[in-house]
C-alpha positions as CSV (number, residue, x, y, z in Angstrom):
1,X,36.1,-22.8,-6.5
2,X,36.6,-19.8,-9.1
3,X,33.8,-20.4,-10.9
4,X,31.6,-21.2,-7.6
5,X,32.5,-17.5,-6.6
6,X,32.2,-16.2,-9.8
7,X,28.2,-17.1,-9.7
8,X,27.9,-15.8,-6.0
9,X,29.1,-12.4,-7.6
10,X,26.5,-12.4,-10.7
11,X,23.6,-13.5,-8.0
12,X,24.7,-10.9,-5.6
13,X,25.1,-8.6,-8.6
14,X,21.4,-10.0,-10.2
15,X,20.1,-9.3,-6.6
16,X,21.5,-5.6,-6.5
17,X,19.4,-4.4,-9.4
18,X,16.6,-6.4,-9.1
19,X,16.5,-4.5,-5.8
20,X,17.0,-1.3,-7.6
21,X,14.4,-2.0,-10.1
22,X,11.8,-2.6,-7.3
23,X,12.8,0.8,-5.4
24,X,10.9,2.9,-7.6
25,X,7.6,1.1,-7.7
26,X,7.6,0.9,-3.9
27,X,7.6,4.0,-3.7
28,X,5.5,5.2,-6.3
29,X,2.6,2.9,-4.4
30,X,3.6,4.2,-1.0
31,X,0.5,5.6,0.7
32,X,-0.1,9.1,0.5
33,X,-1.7,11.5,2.9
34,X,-5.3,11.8,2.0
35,X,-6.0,15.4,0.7
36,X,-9.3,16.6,-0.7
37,X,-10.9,19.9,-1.8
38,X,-14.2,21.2,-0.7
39,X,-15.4,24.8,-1.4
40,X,-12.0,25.8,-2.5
41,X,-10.1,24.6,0.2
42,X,-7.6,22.2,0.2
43,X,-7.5,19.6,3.3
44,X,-4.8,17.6,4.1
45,X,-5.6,14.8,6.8
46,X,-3.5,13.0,9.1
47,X,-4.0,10.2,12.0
48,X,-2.1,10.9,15.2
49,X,-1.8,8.0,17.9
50,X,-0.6,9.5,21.1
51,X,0.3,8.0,24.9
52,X,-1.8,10.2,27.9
53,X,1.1,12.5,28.1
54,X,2.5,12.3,24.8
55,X,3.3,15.3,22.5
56,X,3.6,15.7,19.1
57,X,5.4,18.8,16.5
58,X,3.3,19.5,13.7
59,X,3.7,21.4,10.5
60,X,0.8,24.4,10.8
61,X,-0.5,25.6,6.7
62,X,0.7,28.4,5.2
63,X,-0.9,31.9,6.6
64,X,-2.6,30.2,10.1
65,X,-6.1,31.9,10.4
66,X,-7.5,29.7,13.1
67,X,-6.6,26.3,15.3
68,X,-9.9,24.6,16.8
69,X,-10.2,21.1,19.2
70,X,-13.3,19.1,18.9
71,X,-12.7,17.9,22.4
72,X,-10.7,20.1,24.1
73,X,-10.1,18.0,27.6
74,X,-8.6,15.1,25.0
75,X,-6.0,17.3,23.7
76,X,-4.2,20.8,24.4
77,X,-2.6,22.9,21.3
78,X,0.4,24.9,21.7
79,X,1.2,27.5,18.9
80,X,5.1,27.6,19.0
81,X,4.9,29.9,15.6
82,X,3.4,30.6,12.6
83,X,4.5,27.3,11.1
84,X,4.7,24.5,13.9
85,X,2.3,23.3,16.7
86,X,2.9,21.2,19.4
87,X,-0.3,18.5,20.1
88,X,-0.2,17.7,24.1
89,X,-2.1,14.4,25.1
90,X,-4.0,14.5,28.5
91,X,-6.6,12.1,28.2
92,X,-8.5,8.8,26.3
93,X,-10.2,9.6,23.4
94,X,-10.8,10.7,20.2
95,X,-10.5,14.3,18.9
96,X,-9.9,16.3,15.9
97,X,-7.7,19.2,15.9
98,X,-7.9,21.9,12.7
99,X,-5.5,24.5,11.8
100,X,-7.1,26.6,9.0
101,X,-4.9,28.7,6.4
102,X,-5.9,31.1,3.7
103,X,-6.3,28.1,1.7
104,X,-5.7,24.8,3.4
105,X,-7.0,23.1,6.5
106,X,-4.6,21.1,8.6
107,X,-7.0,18.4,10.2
108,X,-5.2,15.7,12.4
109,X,-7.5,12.9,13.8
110,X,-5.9,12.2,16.9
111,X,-6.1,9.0,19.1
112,X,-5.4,9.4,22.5
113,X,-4.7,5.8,24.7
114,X,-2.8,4.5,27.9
115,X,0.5,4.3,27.7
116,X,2.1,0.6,27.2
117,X,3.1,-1.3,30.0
């Protein structure tokens, strides 16, 4: 019986860093947000799914110049700052939404659908 709990303990312990040794390599191959440069600027994209009457907080660049809607009856924008933005969803569709900075756009493709039932 000893020696039957002695293996449990060096599996579980074999199992702990094994576990440990993967951590590091998840994460390093976690997706990233997808960021490119054109003309200067950097742009940082993001996806947004959102229910007909959903909101969402967002994180606005640094030094907020402009915010712009593609489709405007799809989505409302509330600037609660300098630095965050609240995204209301009114109806179906797709839209983008762009929050310019001195040097970095803010561009959120946002999906607008039915709420689950």
């Amino acid at each position: 019986m000893v020696d039957f709990l002695k293996n449990i303990g060096k599996a579980a312990f074999s199992a702990v860093i094994m576990g440990l040794a993967v951590l590091p390599s998840a994460r390093a191959d976690a997706p990233k947000a997808p960021e490119s440069v054109v003309g200067g600027m950097h742009i940082i994209d993001r996806t947004l799914v959102l229910a007909v009457g959903g909101t969402e907080i967002v994180a606005l660049p640094p030094n907020l110049q402009t915010a712009s809607i593609s489709l405007p009856d799809v989505v409302h924008v509330n600037l609660v700052s300098q630095k965050v933005a609240e995204i209301l969803a009114h109806h179906e569709g797709q839209t983008d939404v762009l929050f310019t900075g001195k040097d970095t756009i803010y561009r959120f493709h946002v999906t607008v659908q039915r709420p689950a039932r």
